[in-house]
N, C-alpha and C positions, 0 to 999 in steps of 0.2 A: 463579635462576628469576624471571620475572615477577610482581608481585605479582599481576595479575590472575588468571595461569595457576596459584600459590600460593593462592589463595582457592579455585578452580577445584576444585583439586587433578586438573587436567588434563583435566575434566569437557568435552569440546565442547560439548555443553547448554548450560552456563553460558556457554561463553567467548561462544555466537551472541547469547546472550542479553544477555549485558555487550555487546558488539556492536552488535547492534541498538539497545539504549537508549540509547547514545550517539550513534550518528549520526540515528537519531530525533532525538534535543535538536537536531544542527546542520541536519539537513534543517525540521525544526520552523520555527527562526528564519529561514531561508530562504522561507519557505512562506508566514511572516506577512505583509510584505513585502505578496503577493500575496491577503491575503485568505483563506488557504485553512487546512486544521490538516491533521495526515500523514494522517489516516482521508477526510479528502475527496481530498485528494490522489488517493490510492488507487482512489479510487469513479471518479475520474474518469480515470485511466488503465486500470478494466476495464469501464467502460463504452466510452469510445472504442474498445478489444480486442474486445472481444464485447456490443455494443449490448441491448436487451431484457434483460437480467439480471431475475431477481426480489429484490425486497430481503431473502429471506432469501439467494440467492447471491452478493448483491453483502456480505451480513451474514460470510458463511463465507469470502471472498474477505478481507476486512478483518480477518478474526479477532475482530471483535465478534456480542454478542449481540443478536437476531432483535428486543429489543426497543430495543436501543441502534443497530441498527443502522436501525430506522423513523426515530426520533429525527433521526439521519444526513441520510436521505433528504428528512425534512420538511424541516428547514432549507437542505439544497442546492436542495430545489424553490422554498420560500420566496425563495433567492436568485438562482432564475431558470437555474441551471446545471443543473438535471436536470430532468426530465419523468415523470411516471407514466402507463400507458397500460395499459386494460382487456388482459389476458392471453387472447389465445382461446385457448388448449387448457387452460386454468382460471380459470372464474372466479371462485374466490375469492383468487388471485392478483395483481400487478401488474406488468407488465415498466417498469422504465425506461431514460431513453435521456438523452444527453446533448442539453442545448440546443446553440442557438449562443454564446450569452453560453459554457457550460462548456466548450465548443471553446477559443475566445479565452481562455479565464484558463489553462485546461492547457496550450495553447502559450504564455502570457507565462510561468509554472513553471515549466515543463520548462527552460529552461536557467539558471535559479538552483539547482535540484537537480544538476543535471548539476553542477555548478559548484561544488557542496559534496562530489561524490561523486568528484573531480577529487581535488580538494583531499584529502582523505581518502586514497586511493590514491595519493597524491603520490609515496610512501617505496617503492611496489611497483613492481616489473618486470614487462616486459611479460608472461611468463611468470607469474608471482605474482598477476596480475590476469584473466587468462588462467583460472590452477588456480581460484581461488578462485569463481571466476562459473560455469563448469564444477559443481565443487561443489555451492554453491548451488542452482543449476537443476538438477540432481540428484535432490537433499535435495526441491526443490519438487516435483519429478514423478515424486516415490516412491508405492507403492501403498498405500500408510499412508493408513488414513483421517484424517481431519481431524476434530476433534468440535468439534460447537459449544460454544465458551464457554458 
């Protein structure tokens, strides 16, 4: 048996989660490169997706918390890559939106992730790359709520 899937004890929780932390670390160092950490990253692939986010949905989208996820926001805005924009259908709200600058850094990223996520998937078939992304997209658009961190 795999050590991983022996710590596991077969758990898929655990195994997504040993998962995840590891290709986090190699998307991470890939990221740096460009300036960015995975959580901006992130910000700026669901903002380009769905523009106007509020930072608590760009917060639940990251899976951080609504105060770590301001945090987030101020410094992408600080670096010119996001914008904040009064909400009209609330205003104690704020939609944001990606600059241009956040444009140009998510496409010079996107193919050094692609490029770690290549790499990773190296050992998989086209079918095994296939199930798995399937899966995944699944698991993401199951009707499980999500709770904030």
């Amino acid at each position: 048996m795999d050590p991983v899937e022996e710590a596991s004890g077969g758990c898929v929780t655990f195994l997504v989660r040993h998962a995840w932390l590891s290709m986090r670390s190699a998307v991470a160092a890939a990221l740096a490169e460009h300036e960015l950490s995975v959580p901006q990253y992130g910000t700026l692939l669901i903002l380009r997706d769905s523009p106007g986010r509020t930072i608590a949905e760009v917060g639940r989208k990251v899976g951080t918390a609504r105060q770590s996820a301001n945090e987030l926001i101020t410094g992408m805005e600080r670096a010119g890559l996001i914008e904040r924009r009064a909400n009209p259908a609330d205003r104690r709200s704020q939609q944001v939106y990606l600059t241009d600058a956040g444009h140009s850094r998510l496409a010079a990223a996107t193919p050094a992730v692609q490029a770690v996520e290549r790499e990773l998937e190296s050992d998989f078939t086209a079918a095994d790359r296939a199930a798995a992304r399937a899966w995944l997209t699944r698991m993401v658009n199951t009707d499980v709520p999500i709770d904030e961190p």
